[in-house]
N, C-alpha and C positions, 0 to 999 in steps of 0.2 A: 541851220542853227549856227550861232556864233559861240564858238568855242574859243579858250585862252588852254593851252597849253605850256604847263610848268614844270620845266626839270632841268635842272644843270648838268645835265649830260647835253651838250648843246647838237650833238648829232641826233642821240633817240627823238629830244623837242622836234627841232627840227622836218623828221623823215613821218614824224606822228604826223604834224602838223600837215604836211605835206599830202598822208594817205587822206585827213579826214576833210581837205579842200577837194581834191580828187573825189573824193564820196558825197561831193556837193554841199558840203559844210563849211562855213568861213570860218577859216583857225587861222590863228597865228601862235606863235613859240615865244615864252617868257623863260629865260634863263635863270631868275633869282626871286625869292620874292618880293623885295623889295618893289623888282620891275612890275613883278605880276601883279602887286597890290596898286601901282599907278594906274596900272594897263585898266584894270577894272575898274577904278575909280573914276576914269577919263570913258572909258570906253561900254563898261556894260557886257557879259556875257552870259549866253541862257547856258552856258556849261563850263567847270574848269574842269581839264585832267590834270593834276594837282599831284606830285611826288612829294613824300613824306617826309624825305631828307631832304634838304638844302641848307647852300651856308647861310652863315648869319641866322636868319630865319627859318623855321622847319615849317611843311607845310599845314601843319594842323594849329600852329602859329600861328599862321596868315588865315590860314582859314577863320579860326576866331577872330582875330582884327577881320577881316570882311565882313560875318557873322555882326559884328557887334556895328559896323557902318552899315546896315541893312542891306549887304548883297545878298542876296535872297537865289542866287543862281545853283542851277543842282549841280552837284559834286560827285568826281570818280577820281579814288584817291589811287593811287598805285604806288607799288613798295616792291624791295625785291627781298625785306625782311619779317617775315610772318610773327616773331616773336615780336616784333615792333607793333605791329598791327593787333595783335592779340594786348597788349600791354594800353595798347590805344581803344580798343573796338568801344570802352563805353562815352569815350569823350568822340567818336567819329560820331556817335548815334545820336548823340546831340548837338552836333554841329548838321545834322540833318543827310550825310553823308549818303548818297544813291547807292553806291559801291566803290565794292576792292576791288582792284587786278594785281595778280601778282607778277612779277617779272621771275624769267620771262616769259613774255605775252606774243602772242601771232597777232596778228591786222584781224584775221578773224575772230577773235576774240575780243578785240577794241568793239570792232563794230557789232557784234550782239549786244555788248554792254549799252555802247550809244543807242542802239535801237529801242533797247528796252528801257534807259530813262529816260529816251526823248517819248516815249509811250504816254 
């Protein structure tokens, strides 16, 4: 599966991306949205892991701007703020959003989530 991973933590992007090439998935790490709304534009992906906060742009931001350019890709949003996400739950549900992870997260919990939306 080709995954785009976004977060401006440029390590977490990074070592994510890294666990879910390892688990035979082709990722790469977008640091902002900005990049990540190119990455997909140019590039196409059956998944983003998508963090909630970023600068400039927040990810449910980008997410609608993709939403509304027909990326059609399933979505795992991650946050390390539950009042955020609770504040957000009825605009995630209609941006079509698969799930939440909350930080912190294990690998093991990355990968039941990917298993069960790539289902």
């Amino acid at each position: 599966m080709r995954i785009l991973v976004v977060d401006d933590n440029r390590l977490l992007a990074t070592i994510l991306a890294d666990h879910l090439n390892a688990r035979g998935h082709e990722a790469v790490a977008a640091f902002d949205g900005h990049l990540a709304e190119i990455f997909c534009d140019r590039d196409g992906y059956d998944l983003l892991v998508l963090d909630m906060v970023l600068p400039e742009i927040d990810g449910v931001d980008l997410l609608e701007r993709l939403r509304q350019k027909h990326h059609r890709c399933r979505v795992i949003v991650i946050t390390g703020f539950s009042e955020l996400r609770e504040k957000e739950i009825e605009r995630l549900a209609l941006l079509d959003v698969a799930a939440v992870l909350e930080k912190p997260f294990s690998f093991s919990d990355v990968d039941a989530i990917v298993e069960s939306v790539a289902a």
